[in-house]
C-alpha positions in Angstrom: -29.1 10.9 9.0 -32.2 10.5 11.6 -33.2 7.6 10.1 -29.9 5.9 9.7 -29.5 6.4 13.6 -32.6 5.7 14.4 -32.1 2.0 12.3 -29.4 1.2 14.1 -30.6 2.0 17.8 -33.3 -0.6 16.6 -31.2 -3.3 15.2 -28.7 -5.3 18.3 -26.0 -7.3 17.9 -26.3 -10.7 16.1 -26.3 -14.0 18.6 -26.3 -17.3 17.8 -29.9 -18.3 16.3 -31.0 -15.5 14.8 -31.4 -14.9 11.3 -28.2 -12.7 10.6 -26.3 -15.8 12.1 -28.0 -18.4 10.4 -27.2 -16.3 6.6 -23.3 -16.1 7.7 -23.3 -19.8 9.0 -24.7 -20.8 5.7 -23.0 -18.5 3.5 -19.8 -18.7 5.6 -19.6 -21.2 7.9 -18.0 -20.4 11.4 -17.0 -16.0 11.2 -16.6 -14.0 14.1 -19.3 -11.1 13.5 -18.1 -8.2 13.5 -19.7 -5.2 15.8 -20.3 -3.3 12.5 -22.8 -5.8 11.3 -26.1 -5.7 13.5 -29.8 -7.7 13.0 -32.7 -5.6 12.8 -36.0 -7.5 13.6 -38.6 -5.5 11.8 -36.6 -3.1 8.5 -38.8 -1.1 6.6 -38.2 -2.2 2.5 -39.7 0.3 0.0 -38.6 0.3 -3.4 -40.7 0.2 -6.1 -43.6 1.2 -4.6 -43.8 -1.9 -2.1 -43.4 -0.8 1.4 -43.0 -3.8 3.6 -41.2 -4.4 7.0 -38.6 -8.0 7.0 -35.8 -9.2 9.5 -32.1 -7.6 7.9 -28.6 -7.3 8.6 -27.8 -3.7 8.7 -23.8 -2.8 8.6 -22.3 0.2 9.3 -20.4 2.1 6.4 -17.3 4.1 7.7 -15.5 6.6 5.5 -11.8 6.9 4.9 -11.7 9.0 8.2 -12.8 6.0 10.1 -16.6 7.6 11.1 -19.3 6.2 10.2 -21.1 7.3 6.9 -24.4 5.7 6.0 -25.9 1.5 6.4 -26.0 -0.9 4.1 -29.2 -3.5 4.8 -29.7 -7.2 3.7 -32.9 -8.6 3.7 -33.3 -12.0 5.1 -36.4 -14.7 6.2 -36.3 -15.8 9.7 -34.7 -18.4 8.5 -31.7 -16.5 7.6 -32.3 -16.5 3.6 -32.2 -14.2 1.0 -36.2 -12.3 1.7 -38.0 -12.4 -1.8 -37.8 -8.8 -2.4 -36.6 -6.9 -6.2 -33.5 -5.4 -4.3 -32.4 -7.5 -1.6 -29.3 -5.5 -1.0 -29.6 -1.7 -0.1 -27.3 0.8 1.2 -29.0 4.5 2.5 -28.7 7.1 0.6 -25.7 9.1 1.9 -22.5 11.0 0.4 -19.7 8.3 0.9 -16.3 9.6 -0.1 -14.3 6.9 -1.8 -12.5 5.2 0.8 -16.1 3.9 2.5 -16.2 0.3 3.4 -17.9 -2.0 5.8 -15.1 -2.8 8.3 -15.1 -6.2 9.6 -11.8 -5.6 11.3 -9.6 -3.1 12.0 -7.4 -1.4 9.7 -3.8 -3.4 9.4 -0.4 -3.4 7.2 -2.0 -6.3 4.8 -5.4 -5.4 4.5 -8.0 -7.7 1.9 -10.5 -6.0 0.3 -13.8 -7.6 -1.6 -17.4 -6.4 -3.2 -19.8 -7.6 -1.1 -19.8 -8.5 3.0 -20.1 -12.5 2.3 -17.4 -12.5 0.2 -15.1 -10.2 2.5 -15.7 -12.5 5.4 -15.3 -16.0 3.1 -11.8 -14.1 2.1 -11.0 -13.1 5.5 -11.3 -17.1 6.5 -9.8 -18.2 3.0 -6.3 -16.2 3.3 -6.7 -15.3 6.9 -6.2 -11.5 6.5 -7.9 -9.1 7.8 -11.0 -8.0 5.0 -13.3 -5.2 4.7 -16.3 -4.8 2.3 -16.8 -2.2 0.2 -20.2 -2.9 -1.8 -19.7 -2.8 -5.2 -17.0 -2.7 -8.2 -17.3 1.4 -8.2 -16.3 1.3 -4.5 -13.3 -1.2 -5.1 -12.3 1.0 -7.8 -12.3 4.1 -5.9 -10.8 2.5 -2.7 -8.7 4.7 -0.6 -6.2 2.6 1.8 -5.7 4.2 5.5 -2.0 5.0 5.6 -1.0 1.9 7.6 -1.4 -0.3 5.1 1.0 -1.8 3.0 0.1 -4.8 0.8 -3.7 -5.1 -0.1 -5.1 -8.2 -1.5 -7.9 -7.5 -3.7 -10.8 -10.3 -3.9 -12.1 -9.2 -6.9 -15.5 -11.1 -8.5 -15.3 -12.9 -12.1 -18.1 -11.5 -14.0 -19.1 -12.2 -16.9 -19.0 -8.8 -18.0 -15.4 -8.3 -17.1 -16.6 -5.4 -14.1 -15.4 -6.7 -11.4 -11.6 -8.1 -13.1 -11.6 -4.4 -14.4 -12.5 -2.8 -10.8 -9.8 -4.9 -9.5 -7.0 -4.2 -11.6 -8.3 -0.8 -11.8 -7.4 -0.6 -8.1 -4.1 -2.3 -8.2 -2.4 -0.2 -10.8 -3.6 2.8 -8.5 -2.6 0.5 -5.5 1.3 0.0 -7.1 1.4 3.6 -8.3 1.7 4.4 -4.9 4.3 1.8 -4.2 1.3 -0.5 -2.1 2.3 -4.1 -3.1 -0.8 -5.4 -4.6 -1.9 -9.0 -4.6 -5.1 -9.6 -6.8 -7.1 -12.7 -6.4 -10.2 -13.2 -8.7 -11.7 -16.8 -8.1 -11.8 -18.7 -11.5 -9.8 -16.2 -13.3 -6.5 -16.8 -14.7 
């Protein structure tokens, strides 16, 4: 928990120009940043033995309860591209409940949900409702709603392995159980 507060003290919020902003420009195009998504100049990356320092976006992961539960890190260049690491993508270790998602808005009635924080802002921009991230097709599975919302749309990825359709429909069947009107959108899927 130290060292998750202590990453974020040292990461500041993205302007225009710096690496975090050039990856969502690129990936993107034009997105309001969230104040849940942060750059960190210098990140410390060790896996596999490798212990190196690189530029990262670091998000904040809250739980179901709204309070923040962990970070998730993407490792960039200065230039704002992917940094030539094995896992570019890393969240810290933590216990997240399901429910746990990177918020890039506030909770609402019609709330979008997607797998990874690119694809929750493209979404976001694409059907203009408001999108969180939630990191993975586990996470989408497992995703609890705050009790304001009413209709999710679920941007679910087309793998090739069927994980992410299954993670998506997984959800909505849970979703329309519960008498949330569901709205799944896989891209390429049909």
């Amino acid at each position: 928990r130290e060292w998750m507060n202590q990453l974020w003290k040292d990461s500041r919020p993205v302007v225009q120009g710096d690496p975090v902003w050039l990856w969502f420009n690129r990936r993107v195009g034009g997105f309001n940043i969230p104040k849940t998504i942060r750059y960190c100049e210098r990140c410390e990356y060790k896996f596999g033995g490798v212990h190196e320092h690189h530029p990262a976006m670091v998000a904040m992961i809250h739980g179901p309860d709204g309070k923040p539960c962990s970070l998730h890190r993407t490792y960039l260049t200065k230039d704002g591209r992917k940094a030539q690491v094995s896992n570019v993508r890393m969240m810290m270790p933590s216990n997240m409940a399901d429910g746990a998602a990177i918020r890039l808005c506030d909770p609402a009635e019609d709330m979008g949900l997607a797998e990874g924080i690119e694809t929750a802002a493209s979404f976001t921009k694409l059907f203009n409702v408001p999108t969180w991230a939630v990191m993975n097709a586990t996470m989408l599975e497992k995703w609890e709603p705050p009790e304001i919302v009413k209709r999710v749309f679920i941007g679910g990825d087309n793998d090739q392995n069927f994980r992410g359709q299954k993670a998506t429909f997984t959800l909505a069947n849970r979703m329309a159980l519960r008498g949330i009107e569901v709205v799944p959108a896989i891209p390429g899927y049909s």
